[in-house]
C-alpha positions as CSV (number, residue, x, y, z in Angstrom):
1,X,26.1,-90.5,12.1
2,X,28.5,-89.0,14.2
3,X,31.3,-88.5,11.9
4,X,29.1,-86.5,10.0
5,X,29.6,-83.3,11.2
6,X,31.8,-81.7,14.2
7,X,30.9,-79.0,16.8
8,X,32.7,-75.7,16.5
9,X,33.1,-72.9,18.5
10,X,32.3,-69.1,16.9
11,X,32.1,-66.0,18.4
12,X,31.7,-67.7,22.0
13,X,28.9,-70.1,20.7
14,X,28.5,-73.4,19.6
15,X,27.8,-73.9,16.1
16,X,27.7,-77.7,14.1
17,X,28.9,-77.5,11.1
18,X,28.8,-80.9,8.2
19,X,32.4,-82.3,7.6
20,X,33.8,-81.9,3.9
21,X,32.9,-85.0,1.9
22,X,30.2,-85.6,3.5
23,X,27.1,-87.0,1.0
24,X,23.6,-85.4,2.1
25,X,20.8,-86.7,0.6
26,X,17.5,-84.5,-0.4
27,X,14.1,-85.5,-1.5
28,X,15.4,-85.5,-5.5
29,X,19.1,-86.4,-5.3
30,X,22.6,-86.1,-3.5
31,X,24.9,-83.5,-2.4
32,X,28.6,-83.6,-1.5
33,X,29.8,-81.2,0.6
34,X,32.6,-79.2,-1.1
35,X,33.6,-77.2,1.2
36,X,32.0,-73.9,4.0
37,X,31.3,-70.7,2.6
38,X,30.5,-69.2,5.8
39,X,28.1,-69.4,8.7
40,X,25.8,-67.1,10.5
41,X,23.3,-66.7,13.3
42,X,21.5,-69.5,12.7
43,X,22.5,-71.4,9.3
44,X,25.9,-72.5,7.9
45,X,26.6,-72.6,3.8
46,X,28.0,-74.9,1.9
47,X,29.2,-75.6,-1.6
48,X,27.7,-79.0,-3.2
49,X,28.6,-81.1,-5.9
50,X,25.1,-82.3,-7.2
51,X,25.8,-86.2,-7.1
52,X,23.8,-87.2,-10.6
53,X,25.0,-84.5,-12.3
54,X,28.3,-83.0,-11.0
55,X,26.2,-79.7,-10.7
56,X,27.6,-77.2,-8.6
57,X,24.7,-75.6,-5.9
58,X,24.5,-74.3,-2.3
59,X,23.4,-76.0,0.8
60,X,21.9,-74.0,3.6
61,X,21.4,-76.2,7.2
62,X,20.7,-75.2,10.6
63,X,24.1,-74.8,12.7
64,X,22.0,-75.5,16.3
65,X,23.8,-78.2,17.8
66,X,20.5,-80.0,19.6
67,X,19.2,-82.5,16.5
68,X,15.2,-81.0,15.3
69,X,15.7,-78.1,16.8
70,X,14.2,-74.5,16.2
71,X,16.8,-73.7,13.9
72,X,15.8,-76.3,11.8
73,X,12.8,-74.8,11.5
74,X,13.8,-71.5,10.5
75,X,15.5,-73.7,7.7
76,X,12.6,-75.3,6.5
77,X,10.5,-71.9,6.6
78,X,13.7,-69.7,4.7
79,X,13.3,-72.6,1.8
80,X,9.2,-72.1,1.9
81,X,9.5,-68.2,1.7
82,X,11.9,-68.6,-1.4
83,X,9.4,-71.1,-3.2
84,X,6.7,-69.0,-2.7
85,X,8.6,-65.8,-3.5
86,X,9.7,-67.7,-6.6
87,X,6.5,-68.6,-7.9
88,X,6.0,-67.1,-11.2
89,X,8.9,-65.3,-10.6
90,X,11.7,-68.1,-10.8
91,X,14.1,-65.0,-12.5
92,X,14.0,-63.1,-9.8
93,X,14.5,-65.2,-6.6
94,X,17.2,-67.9,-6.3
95,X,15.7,-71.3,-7.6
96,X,15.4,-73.9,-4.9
97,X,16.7,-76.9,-6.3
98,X,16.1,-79.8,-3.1
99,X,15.5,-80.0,0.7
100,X,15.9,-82.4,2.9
101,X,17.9,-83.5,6.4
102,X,21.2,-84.8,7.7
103,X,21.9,-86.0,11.1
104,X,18.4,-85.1,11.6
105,X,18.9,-81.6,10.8
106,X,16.7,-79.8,7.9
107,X,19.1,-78.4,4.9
108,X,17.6,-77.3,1.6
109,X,19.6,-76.3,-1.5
110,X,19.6,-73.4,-3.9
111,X,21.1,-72.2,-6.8
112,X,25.2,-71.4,-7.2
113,X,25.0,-67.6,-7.8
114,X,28.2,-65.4,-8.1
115,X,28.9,-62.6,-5.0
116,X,29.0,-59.2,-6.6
117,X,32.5,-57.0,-5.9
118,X,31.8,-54.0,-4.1
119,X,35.3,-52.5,-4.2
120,X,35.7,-48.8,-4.8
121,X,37.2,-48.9,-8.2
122,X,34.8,-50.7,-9.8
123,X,36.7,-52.1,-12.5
124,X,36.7,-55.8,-12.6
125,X,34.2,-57.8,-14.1
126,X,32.3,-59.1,-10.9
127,X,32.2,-55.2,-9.8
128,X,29.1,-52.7,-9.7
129,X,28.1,-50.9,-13.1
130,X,30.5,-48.5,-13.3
131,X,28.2,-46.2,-15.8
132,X,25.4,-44.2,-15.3
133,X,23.4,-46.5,-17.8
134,X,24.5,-50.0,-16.4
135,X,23.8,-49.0,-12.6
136,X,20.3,-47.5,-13.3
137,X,19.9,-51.4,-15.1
138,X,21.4,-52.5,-12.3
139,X,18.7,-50.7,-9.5
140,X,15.9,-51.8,-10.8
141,X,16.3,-55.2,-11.5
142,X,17.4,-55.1,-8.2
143,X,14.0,-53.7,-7.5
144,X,12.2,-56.1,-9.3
145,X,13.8,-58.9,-6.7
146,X,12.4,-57.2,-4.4
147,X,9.3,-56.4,-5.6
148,X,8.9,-60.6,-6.5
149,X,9.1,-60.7,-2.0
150,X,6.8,-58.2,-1.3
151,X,4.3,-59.5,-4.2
152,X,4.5,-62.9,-2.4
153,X,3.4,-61.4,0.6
154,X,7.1,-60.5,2.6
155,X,9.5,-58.2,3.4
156,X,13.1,-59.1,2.9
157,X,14.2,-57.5,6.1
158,X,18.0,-58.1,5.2
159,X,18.8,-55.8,2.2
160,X,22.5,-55.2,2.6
161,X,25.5,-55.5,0.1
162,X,26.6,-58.9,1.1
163,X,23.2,-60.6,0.4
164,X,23.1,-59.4,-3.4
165,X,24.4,-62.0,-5.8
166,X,24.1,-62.3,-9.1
167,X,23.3,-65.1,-11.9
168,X,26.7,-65.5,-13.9
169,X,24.5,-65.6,-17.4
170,X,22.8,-62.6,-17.1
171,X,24.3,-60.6,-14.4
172,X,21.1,-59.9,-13.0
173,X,20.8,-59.1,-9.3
174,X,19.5,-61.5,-6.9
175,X,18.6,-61.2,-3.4
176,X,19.9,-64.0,-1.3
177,X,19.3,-64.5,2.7
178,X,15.4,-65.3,3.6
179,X,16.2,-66.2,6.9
180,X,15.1,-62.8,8.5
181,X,11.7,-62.3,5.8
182,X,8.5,-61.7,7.4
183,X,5.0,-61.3,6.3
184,X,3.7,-57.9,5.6
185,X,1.8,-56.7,8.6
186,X,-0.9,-55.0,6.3
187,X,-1.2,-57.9,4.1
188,X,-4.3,-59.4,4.2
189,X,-2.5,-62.8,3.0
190,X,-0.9,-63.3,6.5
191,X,-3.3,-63.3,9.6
192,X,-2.4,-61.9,12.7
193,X,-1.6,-65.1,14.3
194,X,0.4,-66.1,11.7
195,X,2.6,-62.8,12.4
196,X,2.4,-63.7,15.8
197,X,3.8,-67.2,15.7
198,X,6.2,-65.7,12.6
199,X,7.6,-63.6,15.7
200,X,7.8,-66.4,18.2
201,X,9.9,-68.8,16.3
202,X,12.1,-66.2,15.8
203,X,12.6,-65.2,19.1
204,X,12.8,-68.4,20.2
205,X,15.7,-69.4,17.7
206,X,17.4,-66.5,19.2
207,X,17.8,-64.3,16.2
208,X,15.3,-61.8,15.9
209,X,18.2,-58.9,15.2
210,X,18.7,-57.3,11.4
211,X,22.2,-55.2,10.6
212,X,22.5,-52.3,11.6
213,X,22.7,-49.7,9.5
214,X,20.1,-51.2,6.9
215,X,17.6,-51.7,9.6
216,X,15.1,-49.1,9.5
217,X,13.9,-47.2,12.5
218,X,10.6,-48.2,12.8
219,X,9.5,-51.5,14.0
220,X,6.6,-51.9,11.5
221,X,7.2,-54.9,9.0
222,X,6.2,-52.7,5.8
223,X,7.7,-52.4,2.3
224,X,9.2,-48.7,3.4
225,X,11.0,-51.3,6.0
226,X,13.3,-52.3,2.7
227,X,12.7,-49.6,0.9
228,X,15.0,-47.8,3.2
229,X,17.3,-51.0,3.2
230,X,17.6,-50.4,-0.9
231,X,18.7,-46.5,0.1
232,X,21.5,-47.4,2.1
233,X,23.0,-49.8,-0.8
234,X,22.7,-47.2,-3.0
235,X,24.7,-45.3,-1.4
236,X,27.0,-47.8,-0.4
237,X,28.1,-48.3,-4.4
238,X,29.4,-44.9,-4.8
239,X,31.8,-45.1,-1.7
240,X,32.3,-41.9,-0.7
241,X,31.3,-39.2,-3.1
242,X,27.8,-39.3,-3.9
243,X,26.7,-37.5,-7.1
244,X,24.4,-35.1,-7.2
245,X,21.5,-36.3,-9.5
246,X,21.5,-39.7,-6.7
247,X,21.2,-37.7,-3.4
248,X,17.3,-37.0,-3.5
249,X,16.7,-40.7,-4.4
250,X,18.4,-41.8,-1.4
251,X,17.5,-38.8,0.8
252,X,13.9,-40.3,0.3
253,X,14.6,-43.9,0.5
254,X,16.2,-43.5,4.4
255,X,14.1,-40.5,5.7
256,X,13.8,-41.2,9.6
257,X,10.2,-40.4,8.7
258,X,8.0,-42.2,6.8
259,X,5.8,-39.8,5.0
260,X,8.8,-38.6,3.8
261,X,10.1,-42.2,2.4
262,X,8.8,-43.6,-0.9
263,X,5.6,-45.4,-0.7
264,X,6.4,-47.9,-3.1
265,X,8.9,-49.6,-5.4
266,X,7.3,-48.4,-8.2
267,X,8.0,-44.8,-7.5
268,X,11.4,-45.5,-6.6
269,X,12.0,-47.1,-9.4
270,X,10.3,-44.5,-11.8
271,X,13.1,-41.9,-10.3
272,X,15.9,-44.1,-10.9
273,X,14.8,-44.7,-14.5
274,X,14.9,-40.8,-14.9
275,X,18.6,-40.3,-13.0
276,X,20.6,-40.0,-16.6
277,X,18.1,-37.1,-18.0
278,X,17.9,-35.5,-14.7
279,X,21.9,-35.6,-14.3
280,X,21.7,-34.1,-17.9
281,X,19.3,-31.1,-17.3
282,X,21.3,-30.7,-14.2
283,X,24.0,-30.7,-16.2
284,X,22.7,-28.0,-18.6
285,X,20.8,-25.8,-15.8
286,X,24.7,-25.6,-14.3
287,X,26.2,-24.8,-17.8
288,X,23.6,-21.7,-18.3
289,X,24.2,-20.7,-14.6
290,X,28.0,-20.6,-15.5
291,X,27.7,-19.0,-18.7
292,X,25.7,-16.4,-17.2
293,X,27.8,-15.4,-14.7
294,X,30.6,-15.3,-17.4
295,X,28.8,-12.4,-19.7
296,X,29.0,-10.7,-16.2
297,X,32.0,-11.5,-15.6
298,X,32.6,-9.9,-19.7
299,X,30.6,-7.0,-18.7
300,X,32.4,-6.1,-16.0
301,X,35.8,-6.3,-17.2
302,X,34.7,-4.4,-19.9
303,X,34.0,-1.3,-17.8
304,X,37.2,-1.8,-15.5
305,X,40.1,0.6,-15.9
306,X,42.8,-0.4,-17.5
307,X,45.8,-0.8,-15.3
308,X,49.0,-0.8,-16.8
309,X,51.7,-2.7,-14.8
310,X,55.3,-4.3,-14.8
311,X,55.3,-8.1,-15.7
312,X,57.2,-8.4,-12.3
313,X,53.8,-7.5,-10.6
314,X,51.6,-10.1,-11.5
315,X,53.7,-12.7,-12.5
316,X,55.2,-14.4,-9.2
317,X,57.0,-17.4,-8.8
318,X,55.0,-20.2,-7.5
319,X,57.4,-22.1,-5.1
320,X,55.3,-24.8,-4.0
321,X,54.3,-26.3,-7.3
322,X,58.5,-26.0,-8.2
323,X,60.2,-28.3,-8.9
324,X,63.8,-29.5,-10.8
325,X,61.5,-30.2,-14.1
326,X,59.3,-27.4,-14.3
327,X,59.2,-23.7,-13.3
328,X,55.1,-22.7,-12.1
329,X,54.8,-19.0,-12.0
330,X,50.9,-17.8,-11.0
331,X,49.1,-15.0,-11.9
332,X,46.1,-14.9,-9.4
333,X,43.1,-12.3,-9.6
334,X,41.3,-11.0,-6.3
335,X,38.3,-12.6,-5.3
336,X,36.6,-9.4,-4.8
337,X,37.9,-7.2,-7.7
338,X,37.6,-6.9,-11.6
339,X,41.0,-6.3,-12.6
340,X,42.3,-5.7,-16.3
341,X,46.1,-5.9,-16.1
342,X,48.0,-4.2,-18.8
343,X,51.7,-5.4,-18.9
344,X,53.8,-3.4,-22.0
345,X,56.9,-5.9,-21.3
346,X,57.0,-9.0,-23.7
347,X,56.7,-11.9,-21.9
348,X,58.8,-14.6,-23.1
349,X,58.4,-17.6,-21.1
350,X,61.4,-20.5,-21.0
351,X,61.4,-24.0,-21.5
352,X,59.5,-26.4,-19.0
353,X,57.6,-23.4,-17.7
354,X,53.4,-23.4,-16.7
355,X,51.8,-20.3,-16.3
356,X,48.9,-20.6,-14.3
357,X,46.4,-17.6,-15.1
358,X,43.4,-17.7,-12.1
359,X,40.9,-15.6,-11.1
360,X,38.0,-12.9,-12.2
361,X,40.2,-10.7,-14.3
362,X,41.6,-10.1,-17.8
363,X,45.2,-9.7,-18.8
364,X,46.8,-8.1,-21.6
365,X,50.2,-9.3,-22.2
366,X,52.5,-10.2,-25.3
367,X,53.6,-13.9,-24.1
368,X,55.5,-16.3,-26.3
369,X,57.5,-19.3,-26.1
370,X,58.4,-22.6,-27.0
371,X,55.7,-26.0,-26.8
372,X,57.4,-27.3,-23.4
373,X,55.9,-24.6,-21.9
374,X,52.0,-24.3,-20.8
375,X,49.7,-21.2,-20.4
376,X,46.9,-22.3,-18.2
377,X,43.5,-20.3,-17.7
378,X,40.6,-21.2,-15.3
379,X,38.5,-19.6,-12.7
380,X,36.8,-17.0,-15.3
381,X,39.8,-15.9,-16.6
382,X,40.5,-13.9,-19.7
383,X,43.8,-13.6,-21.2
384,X,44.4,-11.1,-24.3
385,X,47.6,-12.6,-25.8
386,X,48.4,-9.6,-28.2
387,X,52.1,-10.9,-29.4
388,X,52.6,-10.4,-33.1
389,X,54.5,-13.6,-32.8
390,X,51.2,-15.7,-34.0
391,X,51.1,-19.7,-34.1
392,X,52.2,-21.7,-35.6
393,X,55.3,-19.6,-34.7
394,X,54.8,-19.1,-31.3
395,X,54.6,-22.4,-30.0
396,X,53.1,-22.2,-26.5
397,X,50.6,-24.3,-25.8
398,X,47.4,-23.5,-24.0
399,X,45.2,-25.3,-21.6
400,X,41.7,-23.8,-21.0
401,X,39.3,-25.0,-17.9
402,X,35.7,-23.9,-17.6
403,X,33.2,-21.8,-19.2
404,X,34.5,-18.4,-18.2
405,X,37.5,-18.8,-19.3
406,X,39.2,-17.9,-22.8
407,X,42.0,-17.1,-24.7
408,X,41.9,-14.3,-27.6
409,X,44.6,-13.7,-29.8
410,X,44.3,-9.8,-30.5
411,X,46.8,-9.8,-33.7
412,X,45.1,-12.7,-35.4
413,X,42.7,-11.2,-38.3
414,X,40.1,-13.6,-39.9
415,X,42.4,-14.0,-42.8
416,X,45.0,-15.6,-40.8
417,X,43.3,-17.7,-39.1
418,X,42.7,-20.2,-42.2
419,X,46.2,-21.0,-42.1
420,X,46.0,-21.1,-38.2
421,X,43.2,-23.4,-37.8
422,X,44.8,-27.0,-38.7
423,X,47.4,-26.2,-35.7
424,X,45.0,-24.2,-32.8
425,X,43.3,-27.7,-32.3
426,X,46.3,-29.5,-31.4
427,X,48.1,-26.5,-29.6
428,X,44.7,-24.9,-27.8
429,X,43.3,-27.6,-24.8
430,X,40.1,-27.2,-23.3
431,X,38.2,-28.3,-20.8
432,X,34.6,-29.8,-21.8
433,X,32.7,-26.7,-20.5
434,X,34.9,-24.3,-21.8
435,X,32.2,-22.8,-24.5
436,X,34.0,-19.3,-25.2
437,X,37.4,-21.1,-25.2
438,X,39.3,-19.9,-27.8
439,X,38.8,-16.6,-30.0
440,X,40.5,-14.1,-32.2
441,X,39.6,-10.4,-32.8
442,X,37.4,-11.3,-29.9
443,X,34.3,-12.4,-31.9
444,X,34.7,-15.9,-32.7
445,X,34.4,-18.8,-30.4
446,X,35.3,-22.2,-30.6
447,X,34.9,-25.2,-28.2
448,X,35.2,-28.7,-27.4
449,X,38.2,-31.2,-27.1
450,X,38.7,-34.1,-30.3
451,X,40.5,-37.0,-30.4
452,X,43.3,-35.6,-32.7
453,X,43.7,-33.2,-30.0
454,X,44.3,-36.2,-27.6
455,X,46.6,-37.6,-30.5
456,X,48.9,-34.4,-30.5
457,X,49.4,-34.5,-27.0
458,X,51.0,-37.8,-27.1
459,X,52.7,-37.0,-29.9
460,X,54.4,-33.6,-29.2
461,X,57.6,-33.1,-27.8
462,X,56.0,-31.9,-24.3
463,X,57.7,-34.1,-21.6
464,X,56.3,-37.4,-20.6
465,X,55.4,-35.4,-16.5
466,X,53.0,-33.0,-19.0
467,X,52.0,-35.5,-21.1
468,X,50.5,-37.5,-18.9
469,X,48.7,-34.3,-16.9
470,X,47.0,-33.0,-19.7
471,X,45.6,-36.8,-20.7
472,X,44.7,-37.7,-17.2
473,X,42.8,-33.9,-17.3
474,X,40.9,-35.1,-20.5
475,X,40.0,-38.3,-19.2
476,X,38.4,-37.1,-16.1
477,X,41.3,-38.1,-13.5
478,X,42.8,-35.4,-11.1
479,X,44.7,-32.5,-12.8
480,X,47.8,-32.4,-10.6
481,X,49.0,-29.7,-12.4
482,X,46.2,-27.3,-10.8
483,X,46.0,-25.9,-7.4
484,X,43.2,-27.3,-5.5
């Protein structure tokens, strides 16, 4: 039996590990080793090739180099949790498929799951859900893993990215890694001795240490223990920005104090099922807070003097967002002042130009030009475009970003806006919240962006630098035509 497996050395320890090829053979059937996934503190895994039917699974064995060891133990006691954990429940665990031992060393053998990618862009297949819908599915069928552990009487004790797989038919979630499970403490199921001698073996195999990070504060083996485990993966799988409607769930999950911390799944699992309606009302409560502000903003401007100036006065040249294909001249309000800016002088912008138009204030200008140029409005800002040049003929085109910004066109009665209509969608661009986006006379208000407004922007003669902006802008990616 020798040539069965070799010693290696990891870490500064001495680890046996089975030789590829190798044939073990469990209670039901054979396994030959494919190859070594990996190895940890106490066990090393390996890909099998089920000898009666080519089936591909997982062997788990003790690495301890001394033959019936306590490691071996721990193996046999992993493969007993998982059974029992699986009981009624044989979704929700990884199925144990065999057990037996090689060169006198207990191995057991589970289910071939698939790892999940946790990469930050979330885009391949084997990725997290990269919707709000799919990841709440994703949660709690995680949950429901967990809850199959802690109904069998455990705690996982090793919730962490790495040990959630999932089955390649359904995608479902699966917690792998019993090794560190350990009865409840307030489970009647489990006397104290049993914890006790749970404890020993553990410390005597010399792992008794979970990952830090995961690891709850507390040394209590209760159900907050992975409850707080499950916080820290959630926030794991948004990388580094966190949104808004997910902070309280996982504020609550890893409290340092556990009154504060969920008591059960159940609850946890009720929030998470409510995440898409609370990110909606969120959603709306931010939209009304906005628009509000706006009639304030209307209010005010309405009562501000009027201040007539030269065009050279608020219209400066923007040096840092220059370049050889475009010219970026700003107009930028005060923070701390409602201004309404009265400029005489036509404005007549040239080709390749942006005007960026930013800040709490209204301006009232004659601007025109030709469609490779781009009139932007955001921070609240009103622009009163009184040229007598009206589109179609005046062919600027017009991007508008959030609620308190718009864009009226003085000159342009009701009657002439029938013929204007078929041509403001494709020449007007606005931002999703932009509600009072586009008006004429003052009254009206129109909003919202359409894919034939999409369409025109690919198909207009703006250049392929702008093109690409404005669709990145619509499709959620980083305006780089903006300041920050």
């Amino acid at each position: 039996m020798a040539s069965v497996g070799k010693i290696v050395v990891k870490c500064g320890r001495r680890l046996y590990q089975l030789k590829k090829g190798i044939v073990a053979t469990g209670k039901h059937d054979s396994y030959k080793v494919v190859g070594c996934l990996g190895s940890g503190g106490f066990g090393a895994i390996y890909t099998v090739r089920r000898v009666g039917d080519n089936l591909l699974a997982v062997l788990k064995m003790s690495t301890e180099v001394k033959k019936n060891g306590l490691g071996g133990e721990r193996i046999r006691r992993e493969a007993w949790v998982m059974r029992r954990c699986g009981k009624g429940n044989p979704d929700l665990i990884p199925r144990v498929l065999d057990s037996g031992a090689v060169d006198g060393r207990p191995f057991f053998v589970m289910e071939n799951l698939h790892k999940l990618g946790w990469s930050l862009d979330r885009s391949d297949e084997q990725g997290l859900p990269d919707s709000v819908e799919r990841r709440i599915l994703f949660f709690k069928q995680l949950i429901e893993s967990i809850g199959a552990v802690h109904a069998a009487g455990f705690v996982h004790c090793d919730i962490k990215p790495e040990n959630i797989m999932q089955r390649p038919d359904t995608h479902r979630p699966i917690l792998i890694d019993f090794g560190s499970a350990h009865p409840i403490e307030s489970d009647e199921v489990f006397p104290r001795a049993t914890n006790r001698n749970w404890i020993e073996l553990t410390q005597k195999s010399g792992r008794m240490a979970f990952t830090p990070g995961y690891d709850a504060p507390e040394d209590a083996f209760t159900i907050q223990k992975d409850i707080f485990a499950v916080g820290q993966v959630i926030r794991d799988s948004f990388g580094k920005s966190v949104p808004f409607e997910w902070m309280e769930i996982i504020g609550r999950c890893i409290s340092r104090k556990l009154r504060f911390r969920y008591d059960s799944l159940a609850e946890l699992a009720k929030d998470i099922s409510f995440v898409d309606r609370r990110r909606r009302k969120r959603y709306w409560e931010m939209r009304t807070e906005k628009i509000a502000e706006q009639r304030e903003v209307e209010h005010s401007l309405a009562d501000a003097s009027q201040v007539v100036v030269p065009r050279d006065r608020v219209l400066h040249l923007d040096e840092g967002l220059s370049n050889a294909e475009r010219t970026v001249f700003k107009v930028v309000f005060p923070a701390n002042e409602r201004l309404h800016y009265v400029v005489n002088e036509p404005i007549c912008l040239r080709e390749n130009t942006i005007l960026i138009i930013s800040g709490k204030g209204m301006l009232d200008a004659d601007i025109s030009g030709p469609d490779s140029s781009v009139v932007v409005l955001r921070d609240y800002a009103v622009l009163h475009n009184n040229s007598d040049v009206l589109p179609p003929e005046n062919e600027l085109m017009y991007v508008i970003v959030g609620p308190g910004s718009y864009l009226n066109f003085t000159e342009l009665r009701s009657d002439q806006y029938r013929a204007f209509f078929p041509d403001h969608r494709r020449r007007i661009l606005r931002d999703i919240d932009a509600t009072t986006s586009f008006r004429f006379g003052g009254p009206e208000t129109f909003s919202g962006v359409e894919e034939e407004t999409l369409d025109a922007i690919r198909g207009s003669r703006l250049p392929e630098s702008y093109k690409k902006t404005l669709l990145d802008f619509f499709s959620g990616e980083k305006f780089t035509v903006l300041p920050e």
